[in-house]
C-alpha positions in Angstrom: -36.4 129.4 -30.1 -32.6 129.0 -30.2 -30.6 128.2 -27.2 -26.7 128.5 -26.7 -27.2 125.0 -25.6 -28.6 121.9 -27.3 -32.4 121.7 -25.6 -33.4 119.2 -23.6 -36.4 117.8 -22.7 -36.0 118.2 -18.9 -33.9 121.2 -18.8 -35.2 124.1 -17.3 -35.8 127.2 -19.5 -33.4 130.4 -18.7 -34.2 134.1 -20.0 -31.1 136.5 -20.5 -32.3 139.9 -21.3 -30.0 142.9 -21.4 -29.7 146.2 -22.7 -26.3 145.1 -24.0 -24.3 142.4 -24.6 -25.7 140.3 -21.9 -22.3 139.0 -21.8 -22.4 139.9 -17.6 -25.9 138.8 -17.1 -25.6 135.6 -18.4 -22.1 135.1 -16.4 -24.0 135.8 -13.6 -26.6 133.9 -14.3 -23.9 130.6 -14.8 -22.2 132.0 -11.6 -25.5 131.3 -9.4 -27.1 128.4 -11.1 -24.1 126.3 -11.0 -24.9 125.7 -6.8 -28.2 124.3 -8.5 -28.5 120.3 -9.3 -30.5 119.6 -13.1 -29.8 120.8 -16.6 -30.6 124.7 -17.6 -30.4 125.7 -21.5 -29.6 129.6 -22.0 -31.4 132.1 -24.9 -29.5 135.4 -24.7 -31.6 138.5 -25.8 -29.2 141.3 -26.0 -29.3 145.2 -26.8 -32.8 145.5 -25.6 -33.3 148.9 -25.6 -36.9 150.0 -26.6 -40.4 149.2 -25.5 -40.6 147.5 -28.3 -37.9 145.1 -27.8 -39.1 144.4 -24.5 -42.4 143.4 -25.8 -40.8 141.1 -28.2 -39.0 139.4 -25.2 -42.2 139.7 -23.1 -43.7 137.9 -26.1 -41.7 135.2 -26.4 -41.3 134.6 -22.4 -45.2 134.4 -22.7 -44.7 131.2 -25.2 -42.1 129.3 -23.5 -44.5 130.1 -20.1 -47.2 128.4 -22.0 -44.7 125.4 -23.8 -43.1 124.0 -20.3 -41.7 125.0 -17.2 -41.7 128.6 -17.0 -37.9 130.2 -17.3 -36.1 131.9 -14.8 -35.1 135.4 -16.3 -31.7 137.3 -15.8 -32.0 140.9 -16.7 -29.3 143.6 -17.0 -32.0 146.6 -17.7 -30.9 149.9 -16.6 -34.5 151.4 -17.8 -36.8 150.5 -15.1 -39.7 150.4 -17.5 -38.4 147.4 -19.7 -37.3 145.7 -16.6 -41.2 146.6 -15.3 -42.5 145.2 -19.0 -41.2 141.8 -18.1 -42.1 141.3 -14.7 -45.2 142.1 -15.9 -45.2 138.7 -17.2 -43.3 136.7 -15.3 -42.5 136.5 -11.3 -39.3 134.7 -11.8 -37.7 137.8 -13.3 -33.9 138.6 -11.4 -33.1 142.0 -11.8 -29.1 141.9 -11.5 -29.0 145.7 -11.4 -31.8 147.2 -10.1 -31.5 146.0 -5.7 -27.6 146.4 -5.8 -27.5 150.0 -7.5 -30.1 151.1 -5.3 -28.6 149.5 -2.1 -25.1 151.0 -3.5 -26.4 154.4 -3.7 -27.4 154.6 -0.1 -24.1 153.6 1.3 -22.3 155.7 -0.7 -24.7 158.7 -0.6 -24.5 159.5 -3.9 -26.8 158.3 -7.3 -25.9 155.9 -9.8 -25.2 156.6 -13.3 -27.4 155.1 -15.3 -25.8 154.5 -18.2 -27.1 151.9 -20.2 -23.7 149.7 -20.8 -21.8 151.3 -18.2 -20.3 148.8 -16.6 -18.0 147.8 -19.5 -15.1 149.2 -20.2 -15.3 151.6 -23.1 -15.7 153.9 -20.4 -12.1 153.4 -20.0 -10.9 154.1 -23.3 -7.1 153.9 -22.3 -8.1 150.0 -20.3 -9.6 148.8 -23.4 -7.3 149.8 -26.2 -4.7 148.3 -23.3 -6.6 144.6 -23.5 -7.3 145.0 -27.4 -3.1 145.4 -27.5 -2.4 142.5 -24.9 -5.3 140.3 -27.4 -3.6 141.1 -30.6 0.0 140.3 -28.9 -1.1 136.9 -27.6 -3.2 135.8 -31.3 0.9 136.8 -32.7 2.4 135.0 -30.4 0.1 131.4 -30.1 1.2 128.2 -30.1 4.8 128.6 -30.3 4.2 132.0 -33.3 6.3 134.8 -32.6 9.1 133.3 -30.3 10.9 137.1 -31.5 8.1 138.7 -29.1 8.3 136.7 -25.9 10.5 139.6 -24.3 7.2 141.5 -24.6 5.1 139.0 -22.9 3.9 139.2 -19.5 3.5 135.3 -19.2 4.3 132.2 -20.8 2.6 129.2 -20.7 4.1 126.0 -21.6 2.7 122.4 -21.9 2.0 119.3 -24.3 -0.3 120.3 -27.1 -4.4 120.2 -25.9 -3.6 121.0 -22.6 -5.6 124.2 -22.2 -2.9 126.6 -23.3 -4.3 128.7 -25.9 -7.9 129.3 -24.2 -6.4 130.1 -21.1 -3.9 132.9 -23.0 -7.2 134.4 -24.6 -8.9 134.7 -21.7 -5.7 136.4 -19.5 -5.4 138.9 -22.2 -9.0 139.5 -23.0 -10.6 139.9 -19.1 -7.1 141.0 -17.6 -4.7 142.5 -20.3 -2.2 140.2 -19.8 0.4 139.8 -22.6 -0.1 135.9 -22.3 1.8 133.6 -25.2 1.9 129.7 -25.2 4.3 127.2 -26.0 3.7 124.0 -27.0 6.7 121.3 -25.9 7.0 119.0 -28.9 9.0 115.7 -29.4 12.2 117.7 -29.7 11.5 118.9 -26.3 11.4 116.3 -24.5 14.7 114.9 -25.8 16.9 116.5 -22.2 15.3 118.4 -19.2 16.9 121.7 -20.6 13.9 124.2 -21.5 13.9 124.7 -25.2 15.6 127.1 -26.6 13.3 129.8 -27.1 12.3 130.0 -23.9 15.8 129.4 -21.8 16.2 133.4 -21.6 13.0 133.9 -20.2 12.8 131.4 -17.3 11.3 134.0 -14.8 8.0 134.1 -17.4 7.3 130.7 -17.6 4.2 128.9 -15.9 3.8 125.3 -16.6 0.4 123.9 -17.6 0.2 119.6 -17.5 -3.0 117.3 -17.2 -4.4 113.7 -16.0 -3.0 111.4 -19.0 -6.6 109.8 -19.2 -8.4 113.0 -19.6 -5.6 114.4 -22.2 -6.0 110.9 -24.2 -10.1 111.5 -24.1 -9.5 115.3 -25.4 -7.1 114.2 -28.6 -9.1 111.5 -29.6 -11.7 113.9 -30.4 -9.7 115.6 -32.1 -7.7 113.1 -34.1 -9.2 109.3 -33.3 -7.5 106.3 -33.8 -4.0 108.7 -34.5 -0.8 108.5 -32.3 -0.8 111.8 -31.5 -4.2 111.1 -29.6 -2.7 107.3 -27.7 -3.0 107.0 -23.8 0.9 105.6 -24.1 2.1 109.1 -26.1 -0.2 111.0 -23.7 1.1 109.3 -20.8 4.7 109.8 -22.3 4.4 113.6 -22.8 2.6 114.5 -19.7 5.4 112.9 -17.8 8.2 114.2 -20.0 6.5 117.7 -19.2 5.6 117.2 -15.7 10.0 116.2 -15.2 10.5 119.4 -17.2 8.6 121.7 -15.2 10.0 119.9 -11.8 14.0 119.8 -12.9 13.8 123.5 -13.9 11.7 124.5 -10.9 8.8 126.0 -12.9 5.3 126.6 -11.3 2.6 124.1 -12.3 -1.0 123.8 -12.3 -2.6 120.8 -13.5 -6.0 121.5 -15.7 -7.8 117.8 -15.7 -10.7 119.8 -14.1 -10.4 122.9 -14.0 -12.3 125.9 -16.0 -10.6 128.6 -17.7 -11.0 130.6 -15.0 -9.9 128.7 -12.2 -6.6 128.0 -14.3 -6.7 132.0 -14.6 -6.8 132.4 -10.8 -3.8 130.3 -10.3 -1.8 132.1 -12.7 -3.0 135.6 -11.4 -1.8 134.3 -8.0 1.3 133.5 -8.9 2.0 136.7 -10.8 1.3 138.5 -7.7 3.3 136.8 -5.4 6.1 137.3 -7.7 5.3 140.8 -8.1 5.2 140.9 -4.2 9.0 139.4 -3.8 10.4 141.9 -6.3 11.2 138.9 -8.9 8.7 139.9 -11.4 7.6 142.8 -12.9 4.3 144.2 -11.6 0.3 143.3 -13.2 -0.4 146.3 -15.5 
């Protein structure tokens, strides 16, 4: 069986089973695991949605039962008889839906649609066409593209080049429908502490993304070994170059040595709403 991560032998075994993507379940799934100590690999089953996809999964559970430690199972399974199909099998089956609705539905006195998929956001029509648009604005404008379009963007991120720019742009526009574009500071920029030219009319948009020297050198040389590009000394030069950038033109800055995507995410969201707050930036759509 295929994993999402390479197997190992002392790894524990985890199940993700939903009736869609599985995209929340195995979030989740991260979410709780990661207060846990040892090594988990993840096989995502999605879009099971008949008995007889959940006796394929109740199948295969059976196997890996019978091959090693039995897996822990994540399941997002608004049908309560292919949720039932694999408990049959397995005790260590979470049901991520099942308690919450049903503890939800008392407090609020009212049922629960069951909707299998309901809790993305094609409900919202309007919401997703709005992150599809903020998606396709920030792919135009990566990695210095589409400097024409930065009076359109919500936020700018600026910083060396492998500093986490681009991810973290994907991921404000896909999971927030932010309008997020990046800029990468090049040789030329570090040349005077005045922001580049581009970006001089849109100071108020500007969020300033720098990293440990060390960890930026690690990331490049995979990328490049044994180039200049990927040297502790240019890393060390252009994180400092950067870091007296941000400081002289009073930018915000976050530094990403060790933090995920969504922690740098947080910070940015933070700041957006204290600006939004003080009346010096325009508001989160």
């Amino acid at each position: 069986m295929s994993g999402n991560e390479t197997e190992s032998v002392s790894a524990r075994p985890v199940l993700i089973v939903s009736d869609h993507t599985g995209i929340t379940a195995e979030s989740s799934a991260r979410s709780l695991l990661a207060h846990f100590g040892g090594l988990f690999t993840y096989h995502s089953r999605p879009f099971v949605t008949t008995a007889q996809l959940a006796e394929q999964v109740a199948g295969e559970l059976r196997q890996m039962q019978a091959e090693g430690p039995p897996p822990l199972v994540f399941a997002t399974l608004t049908n309560p008889e292919l949720l039932g199909t694999l408990q049959r099998v397995s005790a260590l089956v979470f049901d991520l839906l099942g308690e919450n609705l049903t503890r939800l539905e008392g407090i609020l006195g009212q049922p629960a649609i069951r909707q299998v998929g309901g809790h993305h956001d094609m409900r919202d029509p309007q919401q997703y066409l709005a992150r599809m648009d903020a998606l396709d604005f920030t792919l135009s404008t990566d990695d210095g593209v589409g400097k024409n379009r930065y009076s359109d963007a919500d936020i700018i991120l600026v910083g060396v080049s492998r500093v986490g720019k681009t991810p973290t742009s994907l991921f404000l526009a896909l999971q927030y429908g932010l309008r997020a574009s990046n800029y990468p500071l090049a040789d030329d920029d570090f040349a005077s502490t005045e922001l580049p030219v581009p970006l001089q009319p849109f100071q108020d948009r500007l969020y300033g993304l720098t990293i440990d020297a060390r960890r930026l050198h690690t990331i490049r040389t995979h990328r490049k070994p044994g180039s200049r590009y990927a040297s502790l000394e240019a890393c060390e030069f252009e994180v400092r170059r950067a870091e007296r950038l941000f400081q002289t033109q009073r930018l915000p800055m976050q530094n990403t040595t060790s933090a995920s995507i969504e922690e740098i995410a947080v910070g940015i969201l933070g700041y957006l709403k204290r600006q939004a707050q003080s009346g010096s930036a325009f508001p989160l759509p």
